[in-house]
C-alpha positions in Angstrom: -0.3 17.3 -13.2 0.3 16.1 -9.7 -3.3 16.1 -8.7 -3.8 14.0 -12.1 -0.9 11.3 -11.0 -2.7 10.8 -7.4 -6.2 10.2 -9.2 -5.2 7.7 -11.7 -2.7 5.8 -9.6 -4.4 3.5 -9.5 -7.6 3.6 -12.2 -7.6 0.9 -15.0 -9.6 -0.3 -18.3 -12.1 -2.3 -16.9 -13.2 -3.6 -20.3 -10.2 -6.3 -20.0 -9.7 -9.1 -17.2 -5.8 -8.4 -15.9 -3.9 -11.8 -16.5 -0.8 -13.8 -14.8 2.9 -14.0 -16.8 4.0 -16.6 -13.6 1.6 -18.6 -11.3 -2.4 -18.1 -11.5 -4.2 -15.0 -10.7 -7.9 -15.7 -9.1 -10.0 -13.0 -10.1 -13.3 -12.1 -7.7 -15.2 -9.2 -9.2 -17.6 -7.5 -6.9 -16.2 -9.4 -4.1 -19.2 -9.2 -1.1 -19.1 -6.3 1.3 -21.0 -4.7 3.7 -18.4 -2.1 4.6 -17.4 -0.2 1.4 -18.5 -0.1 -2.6 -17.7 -3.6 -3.9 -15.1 -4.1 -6.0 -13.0 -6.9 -8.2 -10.2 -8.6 -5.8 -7.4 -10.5 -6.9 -5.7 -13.6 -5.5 -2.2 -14.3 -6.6 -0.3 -17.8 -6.1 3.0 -18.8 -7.3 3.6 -21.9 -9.6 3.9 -25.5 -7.6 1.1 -23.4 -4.9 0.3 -26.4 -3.0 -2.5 -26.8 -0.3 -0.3 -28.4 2.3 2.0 -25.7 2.5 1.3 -22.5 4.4 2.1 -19.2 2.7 2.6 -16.1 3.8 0.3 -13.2 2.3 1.1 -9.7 1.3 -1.7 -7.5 1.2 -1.8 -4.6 -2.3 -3.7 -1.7 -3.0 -4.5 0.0 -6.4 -5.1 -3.9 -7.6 -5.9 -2.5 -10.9 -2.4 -1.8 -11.7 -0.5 -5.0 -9.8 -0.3 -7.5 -12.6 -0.9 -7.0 -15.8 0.0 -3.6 -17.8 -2.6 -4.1 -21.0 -5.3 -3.3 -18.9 -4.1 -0.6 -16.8 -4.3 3.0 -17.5 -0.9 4.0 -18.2 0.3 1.1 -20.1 2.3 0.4 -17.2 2.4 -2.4 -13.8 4.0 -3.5 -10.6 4.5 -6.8 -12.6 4.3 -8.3 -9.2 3.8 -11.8 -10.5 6.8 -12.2 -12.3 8.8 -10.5 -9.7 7.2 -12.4 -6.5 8.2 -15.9 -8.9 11.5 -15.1 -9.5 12.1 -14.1 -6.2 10.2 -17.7 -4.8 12.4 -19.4 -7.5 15.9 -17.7 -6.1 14.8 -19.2 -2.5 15.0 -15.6 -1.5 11.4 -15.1 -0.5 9.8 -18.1 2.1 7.0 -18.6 0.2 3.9 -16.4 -0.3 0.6 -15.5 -2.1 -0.6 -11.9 -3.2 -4.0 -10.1 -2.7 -4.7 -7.2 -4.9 -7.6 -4.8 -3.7 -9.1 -2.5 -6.2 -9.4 1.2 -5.5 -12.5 2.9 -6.1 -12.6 4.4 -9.6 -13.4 8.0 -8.4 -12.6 8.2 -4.5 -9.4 6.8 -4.0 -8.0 9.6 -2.8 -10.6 10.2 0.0 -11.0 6.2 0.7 -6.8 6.0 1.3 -6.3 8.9 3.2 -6.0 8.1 6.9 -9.5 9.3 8.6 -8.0 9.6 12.2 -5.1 12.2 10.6 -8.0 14.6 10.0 -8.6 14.7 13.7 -5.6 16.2 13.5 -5.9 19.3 11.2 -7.2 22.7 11.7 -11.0 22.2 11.8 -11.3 25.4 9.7 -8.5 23.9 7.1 -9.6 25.5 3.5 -8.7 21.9 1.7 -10.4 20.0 4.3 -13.6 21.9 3.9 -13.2 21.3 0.0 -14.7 17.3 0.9 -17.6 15.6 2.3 -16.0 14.0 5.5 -18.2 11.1 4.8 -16.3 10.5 1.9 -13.2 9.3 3.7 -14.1 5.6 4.7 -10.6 4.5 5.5 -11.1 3.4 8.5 -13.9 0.7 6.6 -12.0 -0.1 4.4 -9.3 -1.4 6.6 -12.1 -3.0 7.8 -13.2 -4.5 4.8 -9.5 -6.1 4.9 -9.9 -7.5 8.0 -13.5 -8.4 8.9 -14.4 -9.5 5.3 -11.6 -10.1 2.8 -8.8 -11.4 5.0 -11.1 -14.2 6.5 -12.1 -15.2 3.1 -8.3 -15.6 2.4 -7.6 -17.1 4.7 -10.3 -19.6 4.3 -10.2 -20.5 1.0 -6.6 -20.4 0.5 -3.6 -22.1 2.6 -1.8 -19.2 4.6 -0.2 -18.6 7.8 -2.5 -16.6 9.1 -0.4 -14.6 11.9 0.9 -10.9 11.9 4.4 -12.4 11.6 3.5 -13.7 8.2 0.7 -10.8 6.9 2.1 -8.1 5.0 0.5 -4.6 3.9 2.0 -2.8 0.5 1.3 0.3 -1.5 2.6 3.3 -3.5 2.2 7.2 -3.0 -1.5 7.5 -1.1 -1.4 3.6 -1.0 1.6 4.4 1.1 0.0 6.4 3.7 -2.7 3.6 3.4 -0.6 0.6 5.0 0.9 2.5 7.5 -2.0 3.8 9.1 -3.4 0.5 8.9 -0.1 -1.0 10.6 -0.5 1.9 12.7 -4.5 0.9 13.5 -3.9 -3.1 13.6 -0.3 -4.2 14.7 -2.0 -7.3 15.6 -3.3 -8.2 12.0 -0.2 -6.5 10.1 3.8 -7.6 11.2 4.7 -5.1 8.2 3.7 -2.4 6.2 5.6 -1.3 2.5 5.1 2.5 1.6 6.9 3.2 -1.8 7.3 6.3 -3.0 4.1 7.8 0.3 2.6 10.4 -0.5 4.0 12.2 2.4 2.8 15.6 2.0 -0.4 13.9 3.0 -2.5 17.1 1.6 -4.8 15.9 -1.6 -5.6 17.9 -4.4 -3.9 21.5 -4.0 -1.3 20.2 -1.7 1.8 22.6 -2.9 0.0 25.1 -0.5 -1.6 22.4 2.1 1.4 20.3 2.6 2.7 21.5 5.3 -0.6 21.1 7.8 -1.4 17.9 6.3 2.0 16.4 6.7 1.8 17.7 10.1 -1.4 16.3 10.5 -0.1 12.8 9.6 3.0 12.9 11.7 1.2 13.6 14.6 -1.3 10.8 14.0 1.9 8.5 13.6 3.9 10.4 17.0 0.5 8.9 18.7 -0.6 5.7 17.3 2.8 3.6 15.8 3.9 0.7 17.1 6.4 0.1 19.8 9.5 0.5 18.3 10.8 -2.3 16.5 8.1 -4.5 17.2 7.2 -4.3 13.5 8.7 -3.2 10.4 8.0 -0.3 7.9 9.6 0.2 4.6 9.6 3.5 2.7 10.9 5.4 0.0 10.6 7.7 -2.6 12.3 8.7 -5.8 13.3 12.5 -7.3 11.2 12.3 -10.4 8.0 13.8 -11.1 5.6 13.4 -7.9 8.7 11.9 -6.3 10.8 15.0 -7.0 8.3 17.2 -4.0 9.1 14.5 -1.5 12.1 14.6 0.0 11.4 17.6 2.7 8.1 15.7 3.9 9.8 12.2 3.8 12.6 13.3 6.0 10.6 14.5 8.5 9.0 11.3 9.1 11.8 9.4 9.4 13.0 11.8 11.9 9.9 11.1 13.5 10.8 7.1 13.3 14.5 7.9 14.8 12.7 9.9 17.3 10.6 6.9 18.5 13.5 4.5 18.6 13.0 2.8 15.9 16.3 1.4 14.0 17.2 -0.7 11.4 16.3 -3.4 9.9 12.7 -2.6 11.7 12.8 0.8 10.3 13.9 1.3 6.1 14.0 4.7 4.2 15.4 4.9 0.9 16.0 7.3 -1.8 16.3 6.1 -5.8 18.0 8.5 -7.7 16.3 8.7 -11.4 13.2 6.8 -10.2 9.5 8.5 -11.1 6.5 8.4 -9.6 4.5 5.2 -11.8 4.7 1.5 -11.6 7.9 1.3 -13.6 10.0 2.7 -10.9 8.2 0.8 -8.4 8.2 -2.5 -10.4 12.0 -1.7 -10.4 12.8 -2.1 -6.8 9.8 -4.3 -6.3 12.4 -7.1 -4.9 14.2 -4.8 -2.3 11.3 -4.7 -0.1 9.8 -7.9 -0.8 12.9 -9.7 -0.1 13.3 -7.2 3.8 9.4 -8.2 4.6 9.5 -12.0 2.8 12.9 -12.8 3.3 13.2 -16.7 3.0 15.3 -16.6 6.4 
């Protein structure tokens, strides 16, 4: 069941085109790549979007499930439209635009795991020996973010183009995702949102792997974050389903942040009693870090 929720996180019905309940939604299917497998990208703007106003941009993974649950797999979705309007509306966001990235439909796992973390592992690791290490390309698809799709943004749309104003967001291994690519490009990202990370870190049979693979990853991060509070990272988790195996791994790396100096408001961790592991829980407190990363002020 847990290896079941971190496949489909993220997998959708292709069949139907995903569609906006506030602003427009820009649709690019097999958006041009040299880096990764193509795949359909999403641009969100909020109603009144005009050209002579520079918005920010907040960067999503898993765009499959971001705006539209009649064409996602579980019935289920971020809803992020509705709650990025509202929050525009309530002048409690400065203003800003949405990119949704599709996941690949069978590797997601492998393409949002940090590559450099396996540097870090036991080279005879069981689990790790269970892949083709050509199979983790998350190091190009960061760089499909920044070399290809970020330009193209940027370019065709009316954003402020600086770290300061570019935002990074997913959920469980779209968690570990942002932060290793705040992590890789402080420069590019000012802020990274990791809901409900997968922090054990460990893929497939990860009730017995957890512990090396979380290890793994916390080292990477003891190496490669940021100067303290020179940027800031969101996380949380919930204690249902996935959420419920979390806790031990989660407070680890925030002892790691503490560790490092980092403090609040640079540094968030949260916990949300009766909250699952799927986009309804996530859609739920949606607004909490939007409104830390986006805040109008």
């Amino acid at each position: 069941m847990a290896f079941a929720l971190l496949i489909l996180g993220g997998c959708a019905t292709q069949e139907a085109k995903q569609q906006a309940d506030a602003g427009k939604l820009d649709i690019y299917e097999e958006f041009a790549t040299e880096l990764i497998p193509t795949r359909t990208v999403y641009v969100w703007t909020p109603e009144g979007y005009n050209p002579e106003t520079r918005y920010a941009v907040l960067y999503m993974h898993d765009g499959q499930m971001l705006f539209d649950e009649q064409t996602s797999w579980n019935g289920q979705s971020w809803n992020v439209d509705a709650v990025a309007q509202r929050l525009q509306d309530e002048g409690k966001c400065r203003p800003f635009i949405v990119v949704g990235i599709d996941n690949h439909p069978t590797d997601r796992l492998t393409e949002y795991t940090p590559a450099k973390m396996l540097n870090y592992l036991d080279p005879n690791d069981k689990l790790l020996n269970k892949f083709d290490r050509e199979k983790f390309i998350a190091d190009n698809y960061l760089r499909f973010i920044i070399e290809e799709l970020k330009p193209f943004v940027d370019s065709h749309y009316s954003t402020l183009s600086d770290s300061a104003n570019t935002v990074v967001m997913g959920s469980s291994m779209g968690g570990l995702i942002s932060l290793y690519a705040l992590s890789e490009y402080p420069d590019i990202f000012g802020s990274a949102a990791c809901l409900s990370t997968h922090t054990p870190a460990a893929i497939g049979d990860f009730e017995s792997a957890a512990e090396p693979w979380s290890k793994a990853f916390r080292d990477y991060l003891a190496d490669n974050l940021p100067e303290a509070n020179s940027r800031t990272v969101y996380m949380d988790y919930g204690d249902g389903t996935l959420d419920a195996n979390y806790a031990p791994f989660q407070t680890k790396v925030d002892e790691l942040f503490v560790a490092k100096g980092w403090t609040k408001p640079h540094f968030v961790s949260l916990v949300f009693p009766g909250h699952n592991h799927d986009e309804t829980s996530w859609q739920k407190r949606l607004h909490i870090p939007l409104e830390l990363l986006l805040g109008a002020e």
